[in-house]
C-alpha positions in Angstrom: 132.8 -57.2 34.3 130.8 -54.0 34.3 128.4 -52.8 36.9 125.4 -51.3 36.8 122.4 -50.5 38.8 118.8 -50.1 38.1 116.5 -48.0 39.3 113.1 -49.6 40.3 110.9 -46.5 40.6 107.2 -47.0 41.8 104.5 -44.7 41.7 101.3 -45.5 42.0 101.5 -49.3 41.9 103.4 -48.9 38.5 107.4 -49.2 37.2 108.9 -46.6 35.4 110.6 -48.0 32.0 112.7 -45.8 29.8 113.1 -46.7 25.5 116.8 -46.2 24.8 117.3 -42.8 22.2 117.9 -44.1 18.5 121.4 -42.9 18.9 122.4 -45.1 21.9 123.3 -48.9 21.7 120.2 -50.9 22.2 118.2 -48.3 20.4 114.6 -48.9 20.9 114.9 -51.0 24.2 113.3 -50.2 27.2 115.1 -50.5 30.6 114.7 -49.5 33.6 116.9 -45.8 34.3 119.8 -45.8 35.6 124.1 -46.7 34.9 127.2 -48.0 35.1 128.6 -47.7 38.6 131.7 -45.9 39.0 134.6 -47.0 41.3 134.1 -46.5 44.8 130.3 -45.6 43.8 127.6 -48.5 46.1 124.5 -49.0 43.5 122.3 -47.0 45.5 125.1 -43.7 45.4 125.1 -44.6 41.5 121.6 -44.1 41.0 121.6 -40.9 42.4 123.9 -39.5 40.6 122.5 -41.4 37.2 119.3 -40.1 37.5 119.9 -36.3 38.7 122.1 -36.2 35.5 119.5 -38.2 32.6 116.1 -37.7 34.2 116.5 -34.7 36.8 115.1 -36.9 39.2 116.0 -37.0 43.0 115.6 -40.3 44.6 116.0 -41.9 47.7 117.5 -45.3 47.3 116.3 -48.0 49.0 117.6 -52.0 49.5 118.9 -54.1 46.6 116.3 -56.1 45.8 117.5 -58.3 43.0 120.9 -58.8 41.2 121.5 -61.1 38.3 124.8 -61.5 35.4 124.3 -61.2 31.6 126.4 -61.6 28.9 126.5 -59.5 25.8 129.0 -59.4 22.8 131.3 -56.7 24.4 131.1 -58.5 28.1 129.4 -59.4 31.0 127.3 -57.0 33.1 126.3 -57.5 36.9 122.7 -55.5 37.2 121.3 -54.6 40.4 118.4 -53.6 40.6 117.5 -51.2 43.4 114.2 -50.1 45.3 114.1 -46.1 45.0 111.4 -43.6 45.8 111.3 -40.6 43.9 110.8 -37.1 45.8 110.2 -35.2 42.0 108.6 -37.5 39.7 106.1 -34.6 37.8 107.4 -34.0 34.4 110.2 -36.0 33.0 112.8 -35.5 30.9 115.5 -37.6 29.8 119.1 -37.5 28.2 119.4 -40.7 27.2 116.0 -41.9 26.8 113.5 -41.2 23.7 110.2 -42.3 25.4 109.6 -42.4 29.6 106.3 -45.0 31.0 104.9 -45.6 34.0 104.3 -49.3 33.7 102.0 -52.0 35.8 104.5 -54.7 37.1 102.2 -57.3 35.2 102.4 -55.5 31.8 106.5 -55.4 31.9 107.1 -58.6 30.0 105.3 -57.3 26.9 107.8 -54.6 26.5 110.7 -55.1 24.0 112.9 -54.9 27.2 116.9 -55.3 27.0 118.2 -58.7 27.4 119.7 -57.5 30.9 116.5 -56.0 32.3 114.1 -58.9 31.7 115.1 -61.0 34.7 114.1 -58.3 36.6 110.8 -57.2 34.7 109.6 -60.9 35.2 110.5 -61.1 38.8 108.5 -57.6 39.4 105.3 -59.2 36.8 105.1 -62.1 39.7 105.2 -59.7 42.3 108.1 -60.5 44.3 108.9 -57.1 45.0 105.5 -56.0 46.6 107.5 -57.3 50.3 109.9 -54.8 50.0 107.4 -52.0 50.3 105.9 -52.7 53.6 
């Protein structure tokens, strides 16, 4: 099983979702940012290091706030989603990513999201993150 955490960036009362670059698998997709976690990595030291390198963001990680397992055709995935604030969120650039968006939690189920990532858009549409802020 593969790893991998996801960053859930909010600014301004909205998500930030990245479309996958036509050269990557799931071209077209939009997650949210983030990677696989490498051995000995937590989640939260993942992210970190995943967006520095594709976004040239740094973030503060915060708790794990939701975790769920998919399965795809080349193996199962654990994603954990994790609460980060971001200390350099002006302009964006990504690596990986052909289009960036600061989304409304509300609006994320009417992205083409990947199959991995909509657990976790729905949760954040019915607000069960909005705890975690306080």
């Amino acid at each position: 099983m593969t790893r991998v955490a996801a960053a859930v960036l909010i600014r301004g009362g909205k998500v930030l979702l990245a479309r996958r670059a036509p050269h990557k698998s799931q071209a077209g997709l939009w997650e949210f940012p983030g990677g696989k976690i490498e051995p000995g990595e937590t989640p939260q030291h993942a992210l970190v290091r995943e967006l520095k390198e594709e976004l040239g963001l740094t973030v503060t990680p915060g708790p794990e706030i939701f975790a769920h397992r998919h399965a795809y055709a080349h193996g199962m995935i654990e994603l954990i989603s994790v609460l980060c604030r971001c200390e350099n969120a002006g302009d964006l650039a990504s690596t990986d990513h052909d289009q960036l968006a600061w989304v409304a939690p509300a609006d994320l189920p009417s992205y083409e999201l990947a199959p991995a990532d909509i657990p976790t858009a729905e949760r954040l549409a019915r607000g069960e993150w909005r705890d975690l802020l306080a």
